[in-house]
PDB file of N, CA, C and O in Angstrom:
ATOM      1  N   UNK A   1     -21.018  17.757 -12.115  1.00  0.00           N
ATOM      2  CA  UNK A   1     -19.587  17.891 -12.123  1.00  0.00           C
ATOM      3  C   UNK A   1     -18.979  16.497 -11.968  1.00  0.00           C
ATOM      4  O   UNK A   1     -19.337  15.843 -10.988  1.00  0.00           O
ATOM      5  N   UNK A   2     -18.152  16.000 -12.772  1.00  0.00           N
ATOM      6  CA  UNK A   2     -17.277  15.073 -12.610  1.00  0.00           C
ATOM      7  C   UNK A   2     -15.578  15.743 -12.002  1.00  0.00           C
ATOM      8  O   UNK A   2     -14.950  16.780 -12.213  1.00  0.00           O
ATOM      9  N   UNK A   3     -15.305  14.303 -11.050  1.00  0.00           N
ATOM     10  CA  UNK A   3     -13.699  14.830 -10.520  1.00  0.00           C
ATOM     11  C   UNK A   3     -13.045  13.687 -10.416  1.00  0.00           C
ATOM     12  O   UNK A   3     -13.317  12.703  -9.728  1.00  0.00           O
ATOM     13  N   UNK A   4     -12.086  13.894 -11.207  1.00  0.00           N
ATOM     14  CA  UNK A   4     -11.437  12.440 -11.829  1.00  0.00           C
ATOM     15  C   UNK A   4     -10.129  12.536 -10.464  1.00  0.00           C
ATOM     16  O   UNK A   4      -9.615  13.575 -10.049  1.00  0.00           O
ATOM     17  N   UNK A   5      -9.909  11.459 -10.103  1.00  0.00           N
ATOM     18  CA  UNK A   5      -8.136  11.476  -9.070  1.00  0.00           C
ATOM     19  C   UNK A   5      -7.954   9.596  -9.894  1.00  0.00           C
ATOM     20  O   UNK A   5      -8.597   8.559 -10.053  1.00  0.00           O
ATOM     21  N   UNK A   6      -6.421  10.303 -10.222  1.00  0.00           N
ATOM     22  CA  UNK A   6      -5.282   9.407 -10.754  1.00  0.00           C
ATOM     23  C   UNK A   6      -4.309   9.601  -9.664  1.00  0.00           C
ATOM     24  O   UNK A   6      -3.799  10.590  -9.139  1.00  0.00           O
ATOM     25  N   UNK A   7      -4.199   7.962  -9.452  1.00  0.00           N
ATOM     26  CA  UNK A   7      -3.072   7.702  -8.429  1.00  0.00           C
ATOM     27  C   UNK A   7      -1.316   7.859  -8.978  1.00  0.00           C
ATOM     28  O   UNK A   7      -1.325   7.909 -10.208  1.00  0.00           O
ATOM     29  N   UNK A   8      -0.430   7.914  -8.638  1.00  0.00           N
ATOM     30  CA  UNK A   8       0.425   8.052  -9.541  1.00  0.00           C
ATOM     31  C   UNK A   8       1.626   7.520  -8.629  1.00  0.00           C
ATOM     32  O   UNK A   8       2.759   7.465  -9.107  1.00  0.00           O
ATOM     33  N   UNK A   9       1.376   7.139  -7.344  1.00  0.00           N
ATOM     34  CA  UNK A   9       2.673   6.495  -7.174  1.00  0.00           C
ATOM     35  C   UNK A   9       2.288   4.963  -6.088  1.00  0.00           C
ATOM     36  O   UNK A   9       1.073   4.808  -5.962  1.00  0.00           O
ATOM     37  N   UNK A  10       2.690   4.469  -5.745  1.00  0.00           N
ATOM     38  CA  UNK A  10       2.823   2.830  -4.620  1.00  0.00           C
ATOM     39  C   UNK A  10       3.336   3.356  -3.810  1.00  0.00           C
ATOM     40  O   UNK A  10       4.040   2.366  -3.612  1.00  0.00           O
ATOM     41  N   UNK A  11       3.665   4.003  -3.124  1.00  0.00           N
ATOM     42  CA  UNK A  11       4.550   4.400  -2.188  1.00  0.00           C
ATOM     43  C   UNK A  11       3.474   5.863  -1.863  1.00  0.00           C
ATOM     44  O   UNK A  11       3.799   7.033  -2.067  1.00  0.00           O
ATOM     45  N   UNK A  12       2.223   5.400  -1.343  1.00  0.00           N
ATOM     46  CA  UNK A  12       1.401   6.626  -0.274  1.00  0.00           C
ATOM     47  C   UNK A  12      -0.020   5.333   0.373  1.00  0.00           C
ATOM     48  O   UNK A  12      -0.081   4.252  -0.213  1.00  0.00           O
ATOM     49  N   UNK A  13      -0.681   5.523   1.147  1.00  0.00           N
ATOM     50  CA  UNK A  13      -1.732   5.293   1.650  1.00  0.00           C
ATOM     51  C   UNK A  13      -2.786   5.778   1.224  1.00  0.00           C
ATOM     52  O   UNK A  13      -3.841   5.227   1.538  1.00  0.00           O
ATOM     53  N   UNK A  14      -2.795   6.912   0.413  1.00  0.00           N
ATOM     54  CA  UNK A  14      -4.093   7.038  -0.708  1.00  0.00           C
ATOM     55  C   UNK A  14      -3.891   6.145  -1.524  1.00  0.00           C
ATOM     56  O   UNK A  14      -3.033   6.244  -2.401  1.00  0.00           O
ATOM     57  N   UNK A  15      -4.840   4.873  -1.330  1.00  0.00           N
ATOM     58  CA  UNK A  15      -5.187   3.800  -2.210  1.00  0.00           C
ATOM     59  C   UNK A  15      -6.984   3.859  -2.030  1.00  0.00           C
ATOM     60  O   UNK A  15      -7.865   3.038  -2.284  1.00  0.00           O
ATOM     61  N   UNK A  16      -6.995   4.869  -1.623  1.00  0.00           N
ATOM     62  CA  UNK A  16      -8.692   5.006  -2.408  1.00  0.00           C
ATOM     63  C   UNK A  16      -8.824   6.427  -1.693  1.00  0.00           C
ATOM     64  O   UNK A  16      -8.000   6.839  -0.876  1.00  0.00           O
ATOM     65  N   UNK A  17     -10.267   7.314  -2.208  1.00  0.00           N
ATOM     66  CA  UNK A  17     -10.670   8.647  -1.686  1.00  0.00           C
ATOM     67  C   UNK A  17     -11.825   8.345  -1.304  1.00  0.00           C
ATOM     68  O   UNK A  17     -12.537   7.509  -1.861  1.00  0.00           O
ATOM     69  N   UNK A  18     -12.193   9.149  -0.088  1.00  0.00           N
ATOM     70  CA  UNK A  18     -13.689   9.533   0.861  1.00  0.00           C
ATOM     71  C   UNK A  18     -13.732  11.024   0.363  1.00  0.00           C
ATOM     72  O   UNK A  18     -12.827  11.850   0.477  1.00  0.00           O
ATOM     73  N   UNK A  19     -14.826  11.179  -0.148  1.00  0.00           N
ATOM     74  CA  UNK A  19     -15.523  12.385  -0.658  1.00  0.00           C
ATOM     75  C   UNK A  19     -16.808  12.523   0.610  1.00  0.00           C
ATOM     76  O   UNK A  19     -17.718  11.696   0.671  1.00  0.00           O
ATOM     77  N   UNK A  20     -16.726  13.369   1.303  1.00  0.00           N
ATOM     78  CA  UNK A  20     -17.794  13.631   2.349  1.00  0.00           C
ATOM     79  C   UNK A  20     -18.523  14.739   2.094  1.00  0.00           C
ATOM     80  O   UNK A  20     -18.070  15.883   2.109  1.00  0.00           O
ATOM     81  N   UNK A  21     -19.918  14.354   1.802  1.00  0.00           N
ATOM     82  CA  UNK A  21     -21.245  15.258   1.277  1.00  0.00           C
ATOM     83  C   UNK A  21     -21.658  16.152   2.210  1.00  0.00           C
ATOM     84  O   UNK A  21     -21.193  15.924   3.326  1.00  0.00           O
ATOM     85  N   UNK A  22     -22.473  17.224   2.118  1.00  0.00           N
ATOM     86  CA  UNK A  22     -22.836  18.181   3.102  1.00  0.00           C
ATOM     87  C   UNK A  22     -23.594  17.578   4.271  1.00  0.00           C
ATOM     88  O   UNK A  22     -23.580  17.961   5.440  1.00  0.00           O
ATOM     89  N   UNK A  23     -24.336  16.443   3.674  1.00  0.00           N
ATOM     90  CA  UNK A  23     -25.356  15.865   4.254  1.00  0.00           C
ATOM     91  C   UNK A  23     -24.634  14.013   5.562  1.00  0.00           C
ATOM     92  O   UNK A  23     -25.213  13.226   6.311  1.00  0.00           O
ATOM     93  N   UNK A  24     -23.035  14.221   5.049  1.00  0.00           N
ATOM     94  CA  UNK A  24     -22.418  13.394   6.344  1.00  0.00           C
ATOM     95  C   UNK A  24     -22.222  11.887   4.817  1.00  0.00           C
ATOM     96  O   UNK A  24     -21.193  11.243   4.614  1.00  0.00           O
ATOM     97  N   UNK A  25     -23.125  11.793   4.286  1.00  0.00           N
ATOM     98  CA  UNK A  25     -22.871  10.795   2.935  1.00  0.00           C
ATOM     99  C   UNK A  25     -21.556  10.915   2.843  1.00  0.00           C
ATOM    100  O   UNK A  25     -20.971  11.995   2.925  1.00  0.00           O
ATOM    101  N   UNK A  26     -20.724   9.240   2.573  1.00  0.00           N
ATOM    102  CA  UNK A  26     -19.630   9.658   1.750  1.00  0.00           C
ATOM    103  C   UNK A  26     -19.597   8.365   1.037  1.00  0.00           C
ATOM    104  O   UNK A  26     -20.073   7.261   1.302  1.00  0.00           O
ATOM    105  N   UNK A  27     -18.673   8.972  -0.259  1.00  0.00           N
ATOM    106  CA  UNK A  27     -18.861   8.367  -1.424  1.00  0.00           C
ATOM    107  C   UNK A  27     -17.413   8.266  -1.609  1.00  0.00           C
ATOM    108  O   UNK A  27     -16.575   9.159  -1.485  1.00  0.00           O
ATOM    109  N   UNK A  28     -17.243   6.976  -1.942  1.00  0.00           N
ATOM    110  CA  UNK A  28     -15.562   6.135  -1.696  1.00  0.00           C
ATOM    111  C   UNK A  28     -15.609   5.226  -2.799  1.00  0.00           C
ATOM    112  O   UNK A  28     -16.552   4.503  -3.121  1.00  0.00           O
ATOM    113  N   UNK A  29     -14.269   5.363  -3.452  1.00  0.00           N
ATOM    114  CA  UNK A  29     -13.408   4.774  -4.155  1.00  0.00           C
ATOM    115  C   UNK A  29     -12.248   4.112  -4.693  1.00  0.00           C
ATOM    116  O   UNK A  29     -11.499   4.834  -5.351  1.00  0.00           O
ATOM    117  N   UNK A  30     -11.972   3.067  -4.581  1.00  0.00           N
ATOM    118  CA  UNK A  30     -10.583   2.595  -4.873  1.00  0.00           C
ATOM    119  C   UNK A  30      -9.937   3.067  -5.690  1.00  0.00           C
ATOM    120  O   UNK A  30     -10.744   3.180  -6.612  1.00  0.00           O
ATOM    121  N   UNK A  31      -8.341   3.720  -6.285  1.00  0.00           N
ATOM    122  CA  UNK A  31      -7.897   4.144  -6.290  1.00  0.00           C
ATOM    123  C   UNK A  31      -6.738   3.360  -7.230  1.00  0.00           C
ATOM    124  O   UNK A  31      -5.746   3.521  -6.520  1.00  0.00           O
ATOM    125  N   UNK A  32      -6.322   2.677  -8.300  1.00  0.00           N
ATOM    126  CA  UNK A  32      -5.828   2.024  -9.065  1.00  0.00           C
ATOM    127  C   UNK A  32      -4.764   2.869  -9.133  1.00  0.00           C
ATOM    128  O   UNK A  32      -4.640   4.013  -8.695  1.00  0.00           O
ATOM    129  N   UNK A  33      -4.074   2.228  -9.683  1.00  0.00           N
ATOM    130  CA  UNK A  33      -2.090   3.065  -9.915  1.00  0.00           C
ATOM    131  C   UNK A  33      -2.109   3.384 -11.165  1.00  0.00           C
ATOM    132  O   UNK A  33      -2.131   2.377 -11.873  1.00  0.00           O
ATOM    133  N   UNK A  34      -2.109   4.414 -11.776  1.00  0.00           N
ATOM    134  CA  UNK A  34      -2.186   5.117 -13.182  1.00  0.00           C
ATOM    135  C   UNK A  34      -3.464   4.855 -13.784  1.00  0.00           C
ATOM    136  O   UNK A  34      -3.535   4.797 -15.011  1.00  0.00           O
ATOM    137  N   UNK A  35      -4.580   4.673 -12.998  1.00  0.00           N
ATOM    138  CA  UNK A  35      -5.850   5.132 -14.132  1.00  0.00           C
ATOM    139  C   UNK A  35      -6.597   5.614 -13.184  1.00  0.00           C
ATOM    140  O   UNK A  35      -6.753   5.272 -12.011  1.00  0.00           O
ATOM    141  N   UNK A  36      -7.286   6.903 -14.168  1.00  0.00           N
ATOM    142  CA  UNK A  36      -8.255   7.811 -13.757  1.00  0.00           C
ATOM    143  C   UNK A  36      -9.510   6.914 -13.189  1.00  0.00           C
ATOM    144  O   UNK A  36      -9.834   5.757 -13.457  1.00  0.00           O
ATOM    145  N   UNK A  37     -10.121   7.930 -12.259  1.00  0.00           N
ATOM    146  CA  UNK A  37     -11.139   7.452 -11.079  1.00  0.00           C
ATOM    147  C   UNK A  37     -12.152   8.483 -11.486  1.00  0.00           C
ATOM    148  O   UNK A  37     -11.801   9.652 -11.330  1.00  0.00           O
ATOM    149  N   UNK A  38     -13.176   8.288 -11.912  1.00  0.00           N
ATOM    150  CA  UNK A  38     -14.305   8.975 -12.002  1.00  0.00           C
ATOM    151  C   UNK A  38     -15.299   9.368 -11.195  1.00  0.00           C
ATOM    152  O   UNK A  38     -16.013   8.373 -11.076  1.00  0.00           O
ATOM    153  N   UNK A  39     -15.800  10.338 -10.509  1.00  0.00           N
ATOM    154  CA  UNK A  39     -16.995  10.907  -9.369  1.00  0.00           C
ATOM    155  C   UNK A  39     -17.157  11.940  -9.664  1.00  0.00           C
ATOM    156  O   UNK A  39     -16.552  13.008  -9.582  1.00  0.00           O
ATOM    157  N   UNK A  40     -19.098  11.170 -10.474  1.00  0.00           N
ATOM    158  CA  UNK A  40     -20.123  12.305 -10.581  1.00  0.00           C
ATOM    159  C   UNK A  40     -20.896  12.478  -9.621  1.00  0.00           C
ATOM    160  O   UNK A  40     -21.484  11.648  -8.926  1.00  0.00           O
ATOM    161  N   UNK A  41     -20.886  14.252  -9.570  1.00  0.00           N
ATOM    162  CA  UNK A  41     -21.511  14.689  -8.452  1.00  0.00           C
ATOM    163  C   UNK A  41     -21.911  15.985  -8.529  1.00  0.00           C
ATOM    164  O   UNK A  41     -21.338  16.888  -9.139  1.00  0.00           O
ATOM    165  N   UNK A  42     -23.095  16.062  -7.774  1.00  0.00           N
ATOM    166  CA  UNK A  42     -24.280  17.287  -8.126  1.00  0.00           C
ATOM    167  C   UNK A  42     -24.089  18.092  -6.716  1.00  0.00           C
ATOM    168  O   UNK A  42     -24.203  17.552  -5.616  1.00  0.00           O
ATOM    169  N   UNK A  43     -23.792  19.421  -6.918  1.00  0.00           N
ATOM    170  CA  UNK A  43     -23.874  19.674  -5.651  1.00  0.00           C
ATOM    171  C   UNK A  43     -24.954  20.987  -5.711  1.00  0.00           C
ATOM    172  O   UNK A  43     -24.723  21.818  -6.589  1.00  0.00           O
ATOM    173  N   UNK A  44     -25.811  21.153  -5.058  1.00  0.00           N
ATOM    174  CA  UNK A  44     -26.724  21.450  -4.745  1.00  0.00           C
ATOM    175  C   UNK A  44     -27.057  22.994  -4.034  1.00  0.00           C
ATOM    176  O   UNK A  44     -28.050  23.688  -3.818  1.00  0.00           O
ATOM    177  N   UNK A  45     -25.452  23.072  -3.798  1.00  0.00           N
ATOM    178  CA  UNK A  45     -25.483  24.701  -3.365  1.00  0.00           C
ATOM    179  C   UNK A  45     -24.132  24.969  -2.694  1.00  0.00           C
ATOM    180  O   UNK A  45     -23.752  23.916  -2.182  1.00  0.00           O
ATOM    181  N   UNK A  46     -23.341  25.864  -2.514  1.00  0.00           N
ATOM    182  CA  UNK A  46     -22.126  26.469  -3.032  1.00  0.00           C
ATOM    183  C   UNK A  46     -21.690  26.365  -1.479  1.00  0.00           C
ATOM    184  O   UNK A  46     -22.448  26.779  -0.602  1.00  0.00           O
ATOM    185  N   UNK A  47     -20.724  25.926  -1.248  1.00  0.00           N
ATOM    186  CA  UNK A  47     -19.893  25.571  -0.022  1.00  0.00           C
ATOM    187  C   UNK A  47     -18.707  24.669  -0.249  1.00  0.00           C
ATOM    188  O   UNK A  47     -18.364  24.334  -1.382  1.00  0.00           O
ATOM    189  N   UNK A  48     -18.070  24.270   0.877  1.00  0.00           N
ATOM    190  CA  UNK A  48     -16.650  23.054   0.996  1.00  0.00           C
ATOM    191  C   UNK A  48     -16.927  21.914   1.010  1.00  0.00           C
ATOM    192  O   UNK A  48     -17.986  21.619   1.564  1.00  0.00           O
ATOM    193  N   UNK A  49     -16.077  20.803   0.399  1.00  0.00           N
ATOM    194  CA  UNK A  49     -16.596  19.339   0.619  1.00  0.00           C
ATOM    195  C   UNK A  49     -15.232  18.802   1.148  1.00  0.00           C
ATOM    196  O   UNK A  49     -14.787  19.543   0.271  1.00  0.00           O
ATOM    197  N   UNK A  50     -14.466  18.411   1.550  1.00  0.00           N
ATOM    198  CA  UNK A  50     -13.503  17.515   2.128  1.00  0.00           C
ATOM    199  C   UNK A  50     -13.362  16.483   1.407  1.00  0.00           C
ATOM    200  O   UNK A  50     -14.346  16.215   0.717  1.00  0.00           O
ATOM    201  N   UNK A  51     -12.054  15.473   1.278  1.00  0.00           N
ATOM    202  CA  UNK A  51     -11.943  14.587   0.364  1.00  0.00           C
ATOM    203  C   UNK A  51     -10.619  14.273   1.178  1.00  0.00           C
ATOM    204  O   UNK A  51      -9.767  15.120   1.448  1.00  0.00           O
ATOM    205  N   UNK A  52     -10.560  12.654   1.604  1.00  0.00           N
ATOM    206  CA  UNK A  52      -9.186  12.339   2.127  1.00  0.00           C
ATOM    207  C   UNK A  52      -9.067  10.924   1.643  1.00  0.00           C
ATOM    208  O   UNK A  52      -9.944  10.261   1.091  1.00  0.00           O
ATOM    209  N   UNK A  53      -7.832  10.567   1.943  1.00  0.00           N
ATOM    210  CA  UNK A  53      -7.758   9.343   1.567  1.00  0.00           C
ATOM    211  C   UNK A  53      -8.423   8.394   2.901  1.00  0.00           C
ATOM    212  O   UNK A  53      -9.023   8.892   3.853  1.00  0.00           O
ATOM    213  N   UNK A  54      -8.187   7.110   2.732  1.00  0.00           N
ATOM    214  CA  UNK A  54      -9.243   6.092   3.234  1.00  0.00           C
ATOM    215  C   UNK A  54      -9.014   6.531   5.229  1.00  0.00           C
ATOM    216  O   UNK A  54      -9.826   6.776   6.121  1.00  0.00           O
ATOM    217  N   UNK A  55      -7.400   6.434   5.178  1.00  0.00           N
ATOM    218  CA  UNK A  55      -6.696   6.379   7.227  1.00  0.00           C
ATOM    219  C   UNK A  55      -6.785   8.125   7.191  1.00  0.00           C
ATOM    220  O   UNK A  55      -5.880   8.591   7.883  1.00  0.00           O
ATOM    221  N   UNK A  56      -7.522   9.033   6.650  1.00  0.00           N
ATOM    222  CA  UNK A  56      -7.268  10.363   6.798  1.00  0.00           C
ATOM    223  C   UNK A  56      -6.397  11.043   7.270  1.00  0.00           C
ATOM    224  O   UNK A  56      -6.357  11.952   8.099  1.00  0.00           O
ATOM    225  N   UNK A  57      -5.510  10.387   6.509  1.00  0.00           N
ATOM    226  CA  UNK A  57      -3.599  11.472   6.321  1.00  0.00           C
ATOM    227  C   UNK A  57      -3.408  12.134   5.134  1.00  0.00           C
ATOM    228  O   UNK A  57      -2.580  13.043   5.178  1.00  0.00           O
ATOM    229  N   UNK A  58      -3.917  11.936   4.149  1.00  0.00           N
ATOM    230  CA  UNK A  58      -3.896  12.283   2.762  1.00  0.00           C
ATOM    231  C   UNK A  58      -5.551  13.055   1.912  1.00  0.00           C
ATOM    232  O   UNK A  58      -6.510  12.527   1.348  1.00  0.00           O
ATOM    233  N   UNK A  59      -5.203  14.418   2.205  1.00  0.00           N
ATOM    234  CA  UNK A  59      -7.104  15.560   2.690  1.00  0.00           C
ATOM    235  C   UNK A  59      -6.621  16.790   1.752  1.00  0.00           C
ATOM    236  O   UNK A  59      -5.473  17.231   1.688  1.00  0.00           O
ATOM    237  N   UNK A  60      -7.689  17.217   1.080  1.00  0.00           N
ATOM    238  CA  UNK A  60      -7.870  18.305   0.544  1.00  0.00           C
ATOM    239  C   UNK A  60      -9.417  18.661   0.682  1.00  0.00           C
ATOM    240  O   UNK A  60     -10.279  17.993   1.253  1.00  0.00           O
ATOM    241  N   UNK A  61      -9.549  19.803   0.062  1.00  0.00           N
ATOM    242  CA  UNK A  61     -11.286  20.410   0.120  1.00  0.00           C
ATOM    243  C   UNK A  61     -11.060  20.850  -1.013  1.00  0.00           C
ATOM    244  O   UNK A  61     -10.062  21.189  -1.650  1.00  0.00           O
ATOM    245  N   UNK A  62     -12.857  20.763  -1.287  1.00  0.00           N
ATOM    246  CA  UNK A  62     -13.564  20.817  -2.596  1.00  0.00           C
ATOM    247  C   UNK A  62     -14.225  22.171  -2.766  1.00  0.00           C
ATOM    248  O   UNK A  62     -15.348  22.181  -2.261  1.00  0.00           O
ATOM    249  N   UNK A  63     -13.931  23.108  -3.225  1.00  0.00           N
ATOM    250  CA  UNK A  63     -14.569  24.645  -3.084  1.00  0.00           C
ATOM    251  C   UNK A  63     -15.620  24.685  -4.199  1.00  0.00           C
ATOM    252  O   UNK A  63     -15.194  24.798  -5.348  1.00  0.00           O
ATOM    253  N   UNK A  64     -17.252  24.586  -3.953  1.00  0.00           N
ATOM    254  CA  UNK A  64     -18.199  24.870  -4.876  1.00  0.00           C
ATOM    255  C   UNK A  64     -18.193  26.182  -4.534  1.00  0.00           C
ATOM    256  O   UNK A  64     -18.045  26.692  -3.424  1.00  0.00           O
ATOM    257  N   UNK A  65     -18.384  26.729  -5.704  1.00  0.00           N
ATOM    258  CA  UNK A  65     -18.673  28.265  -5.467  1.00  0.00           C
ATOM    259  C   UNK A  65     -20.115  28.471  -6.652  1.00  0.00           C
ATOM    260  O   UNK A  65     -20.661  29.567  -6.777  1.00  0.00           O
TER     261      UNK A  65
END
């Protein structure tokens, strides 16, 4: 699975994402102003992943099903 995040404004503190793996791994990216961000990723068996920005104010979850 690829999961692309496009930044879209200067004015937030998501200037990059923490993707946190089942296994405590996290996989981080800077975060450019209008271009897509690419993260391939295999997940291995069907549960939640968390995803925030870098100061964790800016969080959603990842639902494998």
């Amino acid at each position: 699975m690829t999961l692309v995040f496009t930044r879209k404004t200067e004015q937030t503190c998501a200037k990059s994402v923490v993707v946190t793996l089942d296994d405590g791994k996290k996989v981080e990216r800077d975060l450019p102003l209008d271009k897509p961000v690419e993260i391939s990723m295999t997940f291995p068996k069907a549960g939640k992943l968390g995803y925030a920005c870098s100061m964790n104010m800016v969080k959603g979850v990842i639902v494998v099903q």
